[in-house]
C-alpha positions in Angstrom: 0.0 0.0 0.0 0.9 3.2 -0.4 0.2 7.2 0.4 -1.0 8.4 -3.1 1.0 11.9 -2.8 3.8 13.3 -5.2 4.7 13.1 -8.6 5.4 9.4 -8.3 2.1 8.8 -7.1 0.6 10.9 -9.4 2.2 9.1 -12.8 1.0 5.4 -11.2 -2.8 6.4 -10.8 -2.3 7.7 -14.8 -0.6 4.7 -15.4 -3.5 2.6 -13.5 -5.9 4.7 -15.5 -4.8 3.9 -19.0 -4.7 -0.1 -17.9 -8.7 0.7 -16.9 -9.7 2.5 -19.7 -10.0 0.1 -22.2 -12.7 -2.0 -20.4 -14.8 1.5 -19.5 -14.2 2.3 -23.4 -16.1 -1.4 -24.0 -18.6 0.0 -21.8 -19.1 3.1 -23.6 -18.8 1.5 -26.7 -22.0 -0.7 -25.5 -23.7 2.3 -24.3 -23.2 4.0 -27.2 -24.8 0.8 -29.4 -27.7 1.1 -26.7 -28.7 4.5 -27.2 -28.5 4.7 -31.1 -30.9 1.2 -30.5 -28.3 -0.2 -33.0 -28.4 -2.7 -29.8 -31.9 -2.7 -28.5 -32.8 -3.9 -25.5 -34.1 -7.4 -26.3 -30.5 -8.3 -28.2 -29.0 -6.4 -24.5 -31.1 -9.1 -22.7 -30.0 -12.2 -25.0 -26.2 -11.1 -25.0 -26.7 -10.7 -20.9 -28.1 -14.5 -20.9 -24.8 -15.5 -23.4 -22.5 -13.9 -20.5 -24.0 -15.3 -17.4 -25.0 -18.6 -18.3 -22.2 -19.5 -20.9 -18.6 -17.3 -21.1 -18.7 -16.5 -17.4 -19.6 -19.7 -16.2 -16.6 -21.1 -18.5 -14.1 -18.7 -17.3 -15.1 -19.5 -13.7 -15.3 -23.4 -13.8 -11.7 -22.8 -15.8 -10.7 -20.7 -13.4 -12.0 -22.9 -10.5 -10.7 -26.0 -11.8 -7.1 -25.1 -11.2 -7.6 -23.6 -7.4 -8.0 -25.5 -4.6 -10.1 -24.5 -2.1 -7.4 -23.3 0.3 -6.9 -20.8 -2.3 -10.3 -19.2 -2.2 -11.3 -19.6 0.9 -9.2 -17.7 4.0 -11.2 -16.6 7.3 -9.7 -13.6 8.6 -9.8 -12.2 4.7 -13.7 -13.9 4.8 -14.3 -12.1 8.0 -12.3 -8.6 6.6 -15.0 -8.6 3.7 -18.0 -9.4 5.7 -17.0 -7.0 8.4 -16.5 -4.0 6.3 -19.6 -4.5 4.0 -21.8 -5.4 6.7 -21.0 -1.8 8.8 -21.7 -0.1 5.0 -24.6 -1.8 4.8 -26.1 -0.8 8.5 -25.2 2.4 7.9 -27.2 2.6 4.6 -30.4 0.8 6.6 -29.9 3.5 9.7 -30.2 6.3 6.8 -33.0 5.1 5.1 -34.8 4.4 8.2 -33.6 7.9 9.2 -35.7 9.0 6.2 -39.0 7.1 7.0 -37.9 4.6 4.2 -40.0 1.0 4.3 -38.4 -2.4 4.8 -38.4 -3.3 1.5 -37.2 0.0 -0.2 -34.5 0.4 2.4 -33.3 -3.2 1.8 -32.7 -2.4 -1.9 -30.9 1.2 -1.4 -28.4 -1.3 1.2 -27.6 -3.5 -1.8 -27.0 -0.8 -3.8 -24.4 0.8 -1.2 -22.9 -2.5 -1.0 -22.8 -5.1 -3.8 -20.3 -4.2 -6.7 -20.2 -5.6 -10.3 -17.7 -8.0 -9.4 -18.8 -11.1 -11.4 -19.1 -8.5 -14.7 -16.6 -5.7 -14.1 -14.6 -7.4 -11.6 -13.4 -11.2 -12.9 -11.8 -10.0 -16.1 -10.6 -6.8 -14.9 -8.7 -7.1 -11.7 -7.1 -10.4 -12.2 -5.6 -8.7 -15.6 -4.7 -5.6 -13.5 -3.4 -7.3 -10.4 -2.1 -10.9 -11.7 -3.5 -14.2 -11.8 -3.3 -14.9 -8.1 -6.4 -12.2 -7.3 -8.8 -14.5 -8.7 -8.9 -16.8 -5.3 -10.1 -13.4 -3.4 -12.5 -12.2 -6.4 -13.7 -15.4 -6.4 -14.5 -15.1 -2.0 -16.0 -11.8 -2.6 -18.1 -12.5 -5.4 -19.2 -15.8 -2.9 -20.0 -13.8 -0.1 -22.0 -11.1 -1.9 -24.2 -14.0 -4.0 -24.2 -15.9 -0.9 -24.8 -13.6 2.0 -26.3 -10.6 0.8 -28.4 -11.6 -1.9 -30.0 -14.0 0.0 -30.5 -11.2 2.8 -32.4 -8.7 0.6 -34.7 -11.8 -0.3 -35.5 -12.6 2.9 -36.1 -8.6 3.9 -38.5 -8.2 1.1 -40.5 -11.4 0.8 -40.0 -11.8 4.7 -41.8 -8.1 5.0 -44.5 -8.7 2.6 -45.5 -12.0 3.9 -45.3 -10.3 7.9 -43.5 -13.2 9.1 -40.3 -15.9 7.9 -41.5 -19.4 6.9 -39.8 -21.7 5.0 -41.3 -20.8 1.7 -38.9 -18.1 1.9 -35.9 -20.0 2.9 -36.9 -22.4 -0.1 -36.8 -19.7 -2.4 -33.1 -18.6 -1.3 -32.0 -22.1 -1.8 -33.5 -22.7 -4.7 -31.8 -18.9 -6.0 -28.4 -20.1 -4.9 -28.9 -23.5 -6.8 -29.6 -22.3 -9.7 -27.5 -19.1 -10.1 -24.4 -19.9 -12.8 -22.1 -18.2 -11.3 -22.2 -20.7 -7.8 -22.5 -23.4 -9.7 -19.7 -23.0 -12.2 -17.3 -22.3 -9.0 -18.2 -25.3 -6.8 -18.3 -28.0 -10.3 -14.8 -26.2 -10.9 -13.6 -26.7 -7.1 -14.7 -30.3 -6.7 -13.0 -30.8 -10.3 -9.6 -29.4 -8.9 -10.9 -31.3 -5.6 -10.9 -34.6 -7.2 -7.5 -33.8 -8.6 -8.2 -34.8 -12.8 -6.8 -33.0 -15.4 -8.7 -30.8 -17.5 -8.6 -32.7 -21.2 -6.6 -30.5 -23.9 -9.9 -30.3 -25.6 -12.3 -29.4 -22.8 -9.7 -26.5 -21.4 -9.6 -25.2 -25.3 -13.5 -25.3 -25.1 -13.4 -23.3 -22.0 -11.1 -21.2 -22.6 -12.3 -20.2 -26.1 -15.9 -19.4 -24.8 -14.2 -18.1 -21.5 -12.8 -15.4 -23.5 -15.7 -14.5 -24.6 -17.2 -13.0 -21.3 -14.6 -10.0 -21.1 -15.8 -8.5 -24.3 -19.3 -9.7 -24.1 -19.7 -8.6 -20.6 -18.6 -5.3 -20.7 -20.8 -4.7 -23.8 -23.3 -5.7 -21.8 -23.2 -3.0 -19.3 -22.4 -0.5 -21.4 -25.7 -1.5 -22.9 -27.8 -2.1 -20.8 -27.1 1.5 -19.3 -28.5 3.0 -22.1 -31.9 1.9 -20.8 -31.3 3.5 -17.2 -33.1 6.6 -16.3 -31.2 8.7 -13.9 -33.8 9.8 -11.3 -33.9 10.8 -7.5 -30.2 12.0 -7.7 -29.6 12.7 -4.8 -30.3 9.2 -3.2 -28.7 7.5 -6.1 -25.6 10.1 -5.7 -25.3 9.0 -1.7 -25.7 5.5 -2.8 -22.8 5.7 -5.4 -20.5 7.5 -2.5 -21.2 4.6 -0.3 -20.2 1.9 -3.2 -17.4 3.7 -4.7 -15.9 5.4 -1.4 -17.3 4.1 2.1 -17.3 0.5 1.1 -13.9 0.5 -0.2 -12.5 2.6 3.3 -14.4 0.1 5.6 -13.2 -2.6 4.0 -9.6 -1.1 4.3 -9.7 -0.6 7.6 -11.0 -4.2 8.5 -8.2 -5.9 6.0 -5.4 -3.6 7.2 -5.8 -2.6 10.8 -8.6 -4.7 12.1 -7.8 -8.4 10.8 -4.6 -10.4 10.4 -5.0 -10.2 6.2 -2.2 -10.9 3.8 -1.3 -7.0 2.4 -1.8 -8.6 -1.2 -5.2 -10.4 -0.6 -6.2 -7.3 1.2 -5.4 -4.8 -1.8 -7.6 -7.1 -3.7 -10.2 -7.2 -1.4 -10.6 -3.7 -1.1 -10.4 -3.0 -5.3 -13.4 -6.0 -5.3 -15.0 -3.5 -2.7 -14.5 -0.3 -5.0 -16.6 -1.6 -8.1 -19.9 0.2 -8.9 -22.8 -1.0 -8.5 -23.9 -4.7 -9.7 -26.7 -5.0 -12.7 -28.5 -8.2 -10.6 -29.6 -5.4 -8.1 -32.0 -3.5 -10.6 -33.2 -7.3 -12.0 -34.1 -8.0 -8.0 -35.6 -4.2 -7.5 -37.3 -4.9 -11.1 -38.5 -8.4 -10.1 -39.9 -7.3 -6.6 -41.2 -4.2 -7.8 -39.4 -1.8 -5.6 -37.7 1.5 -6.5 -36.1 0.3 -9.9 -35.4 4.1 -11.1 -33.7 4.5 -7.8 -31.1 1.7 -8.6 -31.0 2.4 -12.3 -29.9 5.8 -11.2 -27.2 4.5 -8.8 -26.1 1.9 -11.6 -25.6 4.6 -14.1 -23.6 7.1 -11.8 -21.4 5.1 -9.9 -20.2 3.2 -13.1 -19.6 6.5 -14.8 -17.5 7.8 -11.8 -15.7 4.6 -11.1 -13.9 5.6 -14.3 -11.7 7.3 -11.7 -12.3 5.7 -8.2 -11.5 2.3 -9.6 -8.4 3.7 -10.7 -7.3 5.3 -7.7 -7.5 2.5 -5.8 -5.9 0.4 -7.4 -2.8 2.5 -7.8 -3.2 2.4 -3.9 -3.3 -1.2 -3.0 -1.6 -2.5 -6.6 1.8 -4.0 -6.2 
């Protein structure tokens, strides 16, 4: 880690910059497609269902395949990442409750304030930007927000509606989790690596052709489906992009550097997997539910404009 002061400082986050800019520029690029409708939003939704359900899942099975679990999995970094999110995430909940905000609507401004674009954005950008060894802790990060905090806003909102927890709701977690790509592709990968066979020469040239695939297609994606975003309620969505793109990043700093025992590298990726803008699935869940859509499509759409430059500047912070 280090102070970013002086000229020295000041020609790394440039440096850090130019490495970034190419995969904002894809987003543009998609963005632009989206608003001419050269790309309209029903292709958007099919290239989306390519990305999650085919190229990611292949680059994270690949990726998978070759860790073992003792490289994803560390509990002081686990506890770091859960720690730090989950006093961003309170502090979200004590301001919307602060603003007479109901259960459900305060439960998807939290997720905003919380839950990067890690599977997306993050994957294919930090492991290029901080070396192959990040994608164990991208990997814990993106498991913990899927697993934890996903489930959490499903239980908030159906657990609200219904006035009570049964387990119709706990069902419909499980069944979430079963059946979401991303978790799947990760734990075939890590019993795979578990069970110690080698990935044929075909197979790894199948994955990692249609692996390759999600960089490119993802970011297009974004870009994209952004283009369909209306920026409304500003303000919220403006304190909801600070939280992602600057508070969840410091608390998670503080818990990785001065709070746990976390290896510095692991940390600095840790922290750059907690300063990604907001994540697409949250407008799906606040479309799907019903609740405050424009509010996340807002948030979406200015944090991922301005993490052109936070993103950046941490990174030339924690990078090696």
């Amino acid at each position: 880690m280090r102070p970013l002061v002086g000229a020295a400082n000041a020609c790394r986050m440039v440096e850090i910059f130019l490495k970034t800019l190419p995969f904002f520029a894809l987003i543009g690029l998609g963005y632009l497609a989206g608003v001419t409708r050269f790309f309209t939003a029903e292709a958007t939704a099919y290239l989306t269902k390519f990305v999650f359900y085919f190229a990611l899942s292949a680059m994270l099975f690949r990726f998978s395949a070759n860790l073992s679990f003792a490289d994803i999995w560390d509990p002081w970094l686990a506890a770091a990442y859960l720690a730090g999110t989950t006093v961003i995430y309170l502090l979200a909940t004590a301001v919307g409750l602060f603003r007479g905000l109901d259960i459900q609507t305060n439960a998807i401004e939290a997720q905003c304030a919380v839950i990067g674009n890690t599977g997306f954005l993050g994957v294919p950008m930090l492991v290029l930007l901080l070396g192959q060894e990040a994608i164990g802790t991208v990997m814990l990060a993106l498991s913990i927000d899927l697993i934890v905090f996903s489930s959490l806003i499903v239980i908030l909102i159906t657990g609200s509606r219904d006035g009570r927890m049964s387990l119709g709701v706990l069902r419909t977690v499980g069944m979430g989790l079963l059946k979401n790509p991303m978790i799947v592709s990760m734990v075939l990968g890590l019993l795979w690596s578990a069970a110690a066979l080698p990935i044929p020469a075909p197979m790894n040239e199948f994955l990692s052709i249609l692996g390759s695939a999600a960089t490119p297609g993802a970011l297009f994606a974004i870009g994209a489906s952004l283009a369909t975003k209306a920026a409304e309620r500003l303000h919220v969505a403006g304190w909801l992009s600070f939280c992602k793109l600057v508070l969840h990043p410091a608390s998670v700093a503080i818990a990785a550097l001065w709070v746990f025992p976390v290896d510095p590298y692991r940390a600095g990726v840790i922290i750059s997997a907690a300063a990604l803008p907001v994540a697409g699935n949250v407008y799906i869940l606040a479309q799907h539910y019903g609740v405050a859509p424009q509010r996340v499509s807002a948030s979406i759409l200015i944090s991922t404009a301005f993490s052109i430059l936070t993103v950046s500047a941490v990174i030339a912070w924690v990078g090696p």
